[in-house]
LUMGU-24053 format. One record per residue (C-alpha): residue number from 1; x, y, z. Coordinates in Angstrom, 2 decimals. Layout:
N
<site><nr>NUM</nr><east>X</east><north>Y</north><up>Z</up></site>
...
END
This chain:
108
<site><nr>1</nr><east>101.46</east><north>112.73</north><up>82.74</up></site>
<site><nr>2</nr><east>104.17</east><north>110.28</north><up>84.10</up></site>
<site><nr>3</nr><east>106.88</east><north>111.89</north><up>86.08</up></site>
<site><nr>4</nr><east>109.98</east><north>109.85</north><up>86.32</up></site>
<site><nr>5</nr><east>112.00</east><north>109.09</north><up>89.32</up></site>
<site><nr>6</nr><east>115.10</east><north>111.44</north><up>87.69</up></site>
<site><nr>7</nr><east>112.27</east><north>114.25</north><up>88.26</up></site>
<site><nr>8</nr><east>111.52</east><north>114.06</north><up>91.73</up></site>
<site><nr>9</nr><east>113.89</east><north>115.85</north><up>93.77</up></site>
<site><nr>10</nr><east>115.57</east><north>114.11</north><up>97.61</up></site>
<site><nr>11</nr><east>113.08</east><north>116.84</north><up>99.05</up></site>
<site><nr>12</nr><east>110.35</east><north>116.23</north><up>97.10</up></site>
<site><nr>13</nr><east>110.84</east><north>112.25</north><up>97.68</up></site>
<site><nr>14</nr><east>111.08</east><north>112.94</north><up>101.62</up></site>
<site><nr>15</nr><east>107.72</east><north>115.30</north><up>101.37</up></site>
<site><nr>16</nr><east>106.28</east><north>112.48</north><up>99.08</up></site>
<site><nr>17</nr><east>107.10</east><north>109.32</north><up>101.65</up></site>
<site><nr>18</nr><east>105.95</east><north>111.75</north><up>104.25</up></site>
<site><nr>19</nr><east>102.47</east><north>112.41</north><up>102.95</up></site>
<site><nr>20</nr><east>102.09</east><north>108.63</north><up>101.22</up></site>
<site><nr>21</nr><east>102.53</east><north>106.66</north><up>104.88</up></site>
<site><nr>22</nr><east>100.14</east><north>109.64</north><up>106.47</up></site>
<site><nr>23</nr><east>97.36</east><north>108.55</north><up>103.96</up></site>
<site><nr>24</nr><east>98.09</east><north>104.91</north><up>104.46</up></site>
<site><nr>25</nr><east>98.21</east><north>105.01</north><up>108.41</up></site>
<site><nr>26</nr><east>95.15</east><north>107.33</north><up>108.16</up></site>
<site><nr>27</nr><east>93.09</east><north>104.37</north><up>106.00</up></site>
<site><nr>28</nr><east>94.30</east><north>102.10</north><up>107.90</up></site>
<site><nr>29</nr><east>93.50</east><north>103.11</north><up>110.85</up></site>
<site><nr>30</nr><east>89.77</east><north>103.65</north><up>109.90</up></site>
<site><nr>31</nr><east>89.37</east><north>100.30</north><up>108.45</up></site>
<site><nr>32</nr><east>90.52</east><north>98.96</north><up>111.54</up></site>
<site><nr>33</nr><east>88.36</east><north>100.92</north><up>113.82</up></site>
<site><nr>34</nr><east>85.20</east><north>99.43</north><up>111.02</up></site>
<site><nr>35</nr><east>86.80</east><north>96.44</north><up>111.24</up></site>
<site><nr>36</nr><east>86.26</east><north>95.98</north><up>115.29</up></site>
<site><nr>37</nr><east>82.80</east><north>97.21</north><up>114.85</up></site>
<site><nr>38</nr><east>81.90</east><north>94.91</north><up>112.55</up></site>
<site><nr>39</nr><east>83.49</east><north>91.86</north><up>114.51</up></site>
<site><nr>40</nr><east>81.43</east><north>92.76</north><up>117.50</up></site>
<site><nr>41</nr><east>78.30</east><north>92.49</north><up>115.81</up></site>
<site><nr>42</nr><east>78.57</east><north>89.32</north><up>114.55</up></site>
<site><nr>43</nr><east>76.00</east><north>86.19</north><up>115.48</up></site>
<site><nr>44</nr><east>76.29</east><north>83.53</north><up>112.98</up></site>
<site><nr>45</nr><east>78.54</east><north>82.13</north><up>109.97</up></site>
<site><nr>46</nr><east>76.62</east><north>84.44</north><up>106.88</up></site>
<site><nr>47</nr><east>77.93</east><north>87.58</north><up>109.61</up></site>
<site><nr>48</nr><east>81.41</east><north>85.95</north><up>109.30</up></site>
<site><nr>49</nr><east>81.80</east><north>85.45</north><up>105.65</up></site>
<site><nr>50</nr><east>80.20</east><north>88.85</north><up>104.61</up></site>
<site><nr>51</nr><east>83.00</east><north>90.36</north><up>106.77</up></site>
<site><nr>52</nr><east>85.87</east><north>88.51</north><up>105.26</up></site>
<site><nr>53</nr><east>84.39</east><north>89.35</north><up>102.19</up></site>
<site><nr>54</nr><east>84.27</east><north>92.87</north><up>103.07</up></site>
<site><nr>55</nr><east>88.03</east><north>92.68</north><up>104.32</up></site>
<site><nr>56</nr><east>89.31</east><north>90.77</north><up>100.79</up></site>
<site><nr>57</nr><east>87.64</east><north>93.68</north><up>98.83</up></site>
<site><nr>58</nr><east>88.98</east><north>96.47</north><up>100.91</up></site>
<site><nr>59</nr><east>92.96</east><north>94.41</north><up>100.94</up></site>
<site><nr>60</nr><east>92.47</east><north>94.49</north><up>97.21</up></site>
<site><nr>61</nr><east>91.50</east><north>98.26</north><up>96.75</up></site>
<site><nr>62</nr><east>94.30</east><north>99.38</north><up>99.45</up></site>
<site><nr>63</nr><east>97.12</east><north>97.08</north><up>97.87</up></site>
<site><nr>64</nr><east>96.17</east><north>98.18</north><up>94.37</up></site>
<site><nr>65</nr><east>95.78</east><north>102.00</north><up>95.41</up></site>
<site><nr>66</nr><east>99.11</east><north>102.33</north><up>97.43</up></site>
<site><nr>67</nr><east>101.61</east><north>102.09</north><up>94.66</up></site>
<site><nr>68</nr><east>104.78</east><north>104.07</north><up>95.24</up></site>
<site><nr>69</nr><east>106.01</east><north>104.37</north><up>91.74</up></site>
<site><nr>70</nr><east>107.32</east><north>107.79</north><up>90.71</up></site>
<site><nr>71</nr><east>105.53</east><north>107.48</north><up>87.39</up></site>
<site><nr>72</nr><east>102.25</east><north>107.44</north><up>88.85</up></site>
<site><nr>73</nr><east>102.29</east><north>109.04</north><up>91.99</up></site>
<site><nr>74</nr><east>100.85</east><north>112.45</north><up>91.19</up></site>
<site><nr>75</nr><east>97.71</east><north>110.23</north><up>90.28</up></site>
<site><nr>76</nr><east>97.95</east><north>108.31</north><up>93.90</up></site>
<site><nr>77</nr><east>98.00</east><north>111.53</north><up>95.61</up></site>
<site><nr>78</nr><east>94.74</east><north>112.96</north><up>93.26</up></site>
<site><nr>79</nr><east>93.07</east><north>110.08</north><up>94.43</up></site>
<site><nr>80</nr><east>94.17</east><north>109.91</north><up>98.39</up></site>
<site><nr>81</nr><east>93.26</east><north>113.44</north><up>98.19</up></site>
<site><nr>82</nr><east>89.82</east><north>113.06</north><up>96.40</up></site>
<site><nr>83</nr><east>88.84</east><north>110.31</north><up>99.17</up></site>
<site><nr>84</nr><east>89.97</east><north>112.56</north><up>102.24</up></site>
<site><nr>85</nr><east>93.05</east><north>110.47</north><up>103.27</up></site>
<site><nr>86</nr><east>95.34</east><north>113.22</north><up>102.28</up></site>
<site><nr>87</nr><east>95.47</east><north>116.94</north><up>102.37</up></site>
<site><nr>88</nr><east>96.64</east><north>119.56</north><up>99.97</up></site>
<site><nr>89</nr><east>98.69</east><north>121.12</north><up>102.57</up></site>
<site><nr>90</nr><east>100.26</east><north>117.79</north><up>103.62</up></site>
<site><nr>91</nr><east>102.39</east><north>118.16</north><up>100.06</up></site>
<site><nr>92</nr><east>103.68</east><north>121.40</north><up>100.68</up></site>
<site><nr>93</nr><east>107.79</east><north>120.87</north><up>99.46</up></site>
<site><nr>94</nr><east>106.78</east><north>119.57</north><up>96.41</up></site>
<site><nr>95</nr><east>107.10</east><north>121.35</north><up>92.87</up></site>
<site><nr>96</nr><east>104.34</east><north>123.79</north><up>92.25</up></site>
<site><nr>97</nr><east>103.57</east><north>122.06</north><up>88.97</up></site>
<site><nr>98</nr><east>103.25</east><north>118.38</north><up>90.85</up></site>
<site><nr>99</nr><east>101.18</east><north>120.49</north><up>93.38</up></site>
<site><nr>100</nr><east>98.75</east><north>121.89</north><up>90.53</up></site>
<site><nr>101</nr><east>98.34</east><north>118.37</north><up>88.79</up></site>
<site><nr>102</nr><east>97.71</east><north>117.07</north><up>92.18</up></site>
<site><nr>103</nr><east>94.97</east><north>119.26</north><up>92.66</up></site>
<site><nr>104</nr><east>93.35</east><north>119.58</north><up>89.06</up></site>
<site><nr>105</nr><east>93.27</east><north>115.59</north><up>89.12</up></site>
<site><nr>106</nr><east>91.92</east><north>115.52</north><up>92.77</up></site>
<site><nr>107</nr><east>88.47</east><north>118.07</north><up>91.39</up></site>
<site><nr>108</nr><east>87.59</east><north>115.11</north><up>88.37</up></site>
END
């Protein structure tokens, strides 16, 4: 189920944007907050290490996981959704079909 580009309409790609740098500030923002937390606690080098560790994993999953390609972005959203960084609601402009993939994909 790839949608193009061609089949994403200038409100659908303003709703889309919208709702994409929502998630993204949203998951941010919590890794940030876990971030401080976890600085504050360290004591000694292994501390240090398993917390750049913990920060190369997490810049790997976020870069990999915010894509904004047309052809795959009803699968971003599923996920985003699925993980609580998005809501439903938050897609409202979209096509009702996009909407219904969205959620059938975000339930698996």
């Amino acid at each position: 189920m790839q949608v193009s580009e061609a089949e994403w309409t200038d409100v659908e790609k303003k709703v889309a944007r919208t709702a994409f740098d929502k998630a993204y500030e949203r998951e941010i923002e919590a890794l940030l907050k876990q971030v401080r937390e976890q600085a504050s606690t360290i004591v000694d080098l292994s501390n240090l290490w398993q917390l750049h560790d913990f920060l190369s994993a997490k810049r790997y999953g976020i870069e990999g996981k915010y894509d904004y390609q047309y052809a795959g972005l009803l699968f971003v959203f599923a996920g985003l959704v699925k993980e609580g960084w998005l809501h439903l609601n938050e897609l409202e402009g979209l096509d009702k079909g996009k909407l219904s993939k969205v959620a059938a994909l975000s339930r698996m």
